[in-house]
Residue, then its C-alpha position, 0 to 999 in steps of 0.5 A: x500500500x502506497x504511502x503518499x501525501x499526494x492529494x487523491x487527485x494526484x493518484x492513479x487508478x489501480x482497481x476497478x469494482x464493479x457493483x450490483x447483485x449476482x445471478x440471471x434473475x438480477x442481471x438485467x436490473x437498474x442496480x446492476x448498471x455498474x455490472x453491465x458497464x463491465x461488459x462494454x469494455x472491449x476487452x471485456x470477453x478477453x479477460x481471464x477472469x477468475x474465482x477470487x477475492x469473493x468476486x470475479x477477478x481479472x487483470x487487464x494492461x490498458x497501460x498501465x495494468x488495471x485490476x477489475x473485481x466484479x462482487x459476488x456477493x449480493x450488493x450490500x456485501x459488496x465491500x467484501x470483495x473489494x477490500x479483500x482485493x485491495x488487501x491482497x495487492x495493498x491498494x489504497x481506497x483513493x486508488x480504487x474506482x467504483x462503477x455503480x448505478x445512481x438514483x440522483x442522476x437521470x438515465x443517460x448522465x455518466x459522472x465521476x467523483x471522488x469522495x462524499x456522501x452515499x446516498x442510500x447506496x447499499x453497495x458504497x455503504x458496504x465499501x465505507x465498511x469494509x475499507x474505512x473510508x469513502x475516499x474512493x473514486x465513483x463512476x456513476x451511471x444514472x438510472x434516475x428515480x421512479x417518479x421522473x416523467x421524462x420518456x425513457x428516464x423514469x417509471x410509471x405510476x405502478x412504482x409509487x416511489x418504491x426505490x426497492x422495486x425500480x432498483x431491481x426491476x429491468x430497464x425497460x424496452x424504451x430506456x435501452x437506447x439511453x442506456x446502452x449510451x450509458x453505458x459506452x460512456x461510463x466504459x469508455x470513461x473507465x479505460x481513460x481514467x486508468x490511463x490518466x490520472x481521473x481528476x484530469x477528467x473531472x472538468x468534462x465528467x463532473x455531471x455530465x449526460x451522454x445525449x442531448x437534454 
């Protein structure tokens, strides 16, 4: 583990986690975003991944070399894996970047950040846990929240603001297009991050949607 005085925002990314819940029946669900960006890397079905850490584990060399961990854990327990990774190659938590859905930001909006709140996230609660911070950089995918009205980016009136049932229900037929927009961005973003130190990014991604308003 790397002792340095730098502000995270001079660190360079070392691992990359992926968030959301195990098994075909949740594949396709919102609160699997971050999972189904993995999938848009191009490099994707190239890894070798493996069994390791409570999770699927895969190194890739973008340059530089970059670590992915996929929990295979259910989303609360997400932290297990990725600390266990973090543990094993001695990674701080600001050298880790996590790819997950985000309620506070429409369906085709990608942005990244370092630090601050958690927002009711399950997953990055599990994190704060597990690593002792939540000085980890977030790559966040906009799944919006069931009452937005705007077409493509919000659920009908069957939801009634149940956070639980939008999160882990599938994106529907006319949010696929936003979609898979999203998710090329957030991948697309990923491989730049490691690349570049992510802070460098921020001025472009702080919020940013991936199709015209």
């Amino acid at each position: 583990m790397r002792n340095t005085d730098r502000a995270p925002a001079a660190m360079p990314l070392e691992l990359a986690a992926f968030l959301g819940n195990p098994g075909e029946v949740y594949a396709r669900n919102r609160h699997n975003a971050g999972r189904l960006a993995a999938e848009k890397l191009s490099f994707y079905a190239a890894l070798n991944w493996r069994n390791k850490f409570k999770g699927c584990y895969a190194e890739q060399d973008i340059p530089p070399q970059a670590r992915f961990i996929m929990p295979e854990t259910y989303m609360n327990r997400s932290g297990e894996a990725v600390a266990a990774a973090a543990a094993f190659f001695k990674i701080q938590a600001g050298d880790i970047i996590v790819v997950h859905d985000e309620l506070e930001l429409h369906l085709g909006t990608v942005s990244l950040k370092f630090g601050g709140g958690l927002g009711g996230h399950n997953g990055l609660r599990s994190l704060r846990e597990t690593l002792g911070t939540a000085d980890f950089w977030r790559l966040r995918i906009g799944i919006g929240r069931p009452g937005d009205r705007e077409p493509g980016r919000g659920g009908g009136p069957e939801h009634h603001g149940d956070i639980a049932l939008w999160v882990l229900q599938d994106f529907s037929a006319a949010e696929q297009p936003l979609l898979d927009q999203s998710l090329e961005a957030a991948a697309g973003l990923l491989v730049e991050a490691f690349r570049r130190e992510p802070a460098g990014l921020l001025p472009e991604w702080a919020k940013k949607r991936c199709l015209p308003a």
